[in-house]
N, C-alpha and C positions, 0 to 999 in steps of 0.2 A: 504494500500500500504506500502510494504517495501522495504527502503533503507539500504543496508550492515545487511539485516536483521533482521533491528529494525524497530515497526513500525513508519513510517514518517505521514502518513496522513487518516483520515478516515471518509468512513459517514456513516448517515444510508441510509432511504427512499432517494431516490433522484436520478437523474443522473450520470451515468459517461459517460465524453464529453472526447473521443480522436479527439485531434486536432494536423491536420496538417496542416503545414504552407506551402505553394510554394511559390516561388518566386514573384509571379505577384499577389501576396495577397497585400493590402492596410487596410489602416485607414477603409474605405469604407465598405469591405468587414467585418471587424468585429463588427464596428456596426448594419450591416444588421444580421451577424451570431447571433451572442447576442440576438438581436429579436427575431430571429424565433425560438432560443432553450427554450427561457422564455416565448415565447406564445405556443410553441408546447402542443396539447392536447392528451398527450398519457397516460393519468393516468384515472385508472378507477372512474366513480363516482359511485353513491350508487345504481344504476342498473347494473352497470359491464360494462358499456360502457367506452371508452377511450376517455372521453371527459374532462378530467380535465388538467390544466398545472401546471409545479412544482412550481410554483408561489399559487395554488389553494389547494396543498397540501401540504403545507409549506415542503416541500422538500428541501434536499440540494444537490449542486450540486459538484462534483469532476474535475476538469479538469486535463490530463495530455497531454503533449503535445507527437506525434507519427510522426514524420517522414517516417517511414514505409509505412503509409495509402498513398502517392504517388510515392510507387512502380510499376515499370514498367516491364511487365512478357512477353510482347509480342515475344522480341528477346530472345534465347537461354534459361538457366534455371537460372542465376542469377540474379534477381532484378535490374534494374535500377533505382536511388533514382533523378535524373538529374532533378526533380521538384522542389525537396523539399526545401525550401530555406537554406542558409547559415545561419549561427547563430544570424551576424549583423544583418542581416533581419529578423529572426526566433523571435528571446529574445525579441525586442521593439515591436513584434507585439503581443507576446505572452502574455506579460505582460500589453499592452492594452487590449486584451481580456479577463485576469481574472478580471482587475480594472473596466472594463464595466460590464461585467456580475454580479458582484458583487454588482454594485451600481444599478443595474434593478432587484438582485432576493432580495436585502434587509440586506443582510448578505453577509462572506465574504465567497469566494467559494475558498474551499479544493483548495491542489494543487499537483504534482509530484515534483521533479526536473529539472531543463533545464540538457538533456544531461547524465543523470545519470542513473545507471542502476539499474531499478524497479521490483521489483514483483509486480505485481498487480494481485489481485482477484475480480475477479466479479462474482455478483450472479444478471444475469438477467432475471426478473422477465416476462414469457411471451412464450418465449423471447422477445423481442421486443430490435431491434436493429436496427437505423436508420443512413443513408449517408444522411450527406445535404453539397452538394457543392455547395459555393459561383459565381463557373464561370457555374455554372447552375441551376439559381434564379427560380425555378418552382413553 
């Protein structure tokens, strides 16, 4: 990932976690988030099945955070962001979820900027690209 076009941050093997934050997200919610992306079994094992988690392949994991991911396209053709939370709410929750995830994968997980404007690259393997909402615990 580059900021102002230097690079700011990088991994290799591992995940990149875009996170969005809404308003009605809690403490709560990023503990259970944190969970499920450290137990998620999406990494191949030595039959090719996706039964390993990034925890099992010593992976690292990248978070940046995206406001974007709750946009709303329903009405007319420009996005509505009216989810996504404000920044007061956005930063202490954001910053609880790298300090969690970090202390459940063992290392410290990569990061973006709050608010700043990124390139990012990704090479997803698969692809394999997963939504896990929190206000829909399945």
């Amino acid at each position: 990932m580059k900021i102002d076009h230097k690079i700011y941050s990088e991994i290799g093997h591992g995940l990149m976690v875009l996170i969005g934050i809404e308003e009605a997200d809690n403490n709560e919610d990023i503990v259970w988030l944190c969970n499920k992306i450290i137990q998620l079994r999406i990494f191949n094992d030595s039959n090719g099945v996706m039964n390993l988690s990034v925890l099992e392949t010593s992976g690292d994991i990248m978070a940046v955070s995206q406001f974007t991911l709750h946009a709303k396209t329903k009405k007319g053709n420009r996005p509505s962001y009216i989810k996504a939370a404000n920044p007061d709410i956005a930063i202490p929750l954001y910053d609880s979820f790298i300090v969690s995830l970090s202390k459940l994968l063992g290392k410290g997980v990569k990061t973006g900027k709050f608010g700043a404007m990124m390139e990012v690259e990704i090479i997803n393997d698969g692809p394999v690209t997963i939504l896990i909402d929190t206000k829909n615990k399945e």
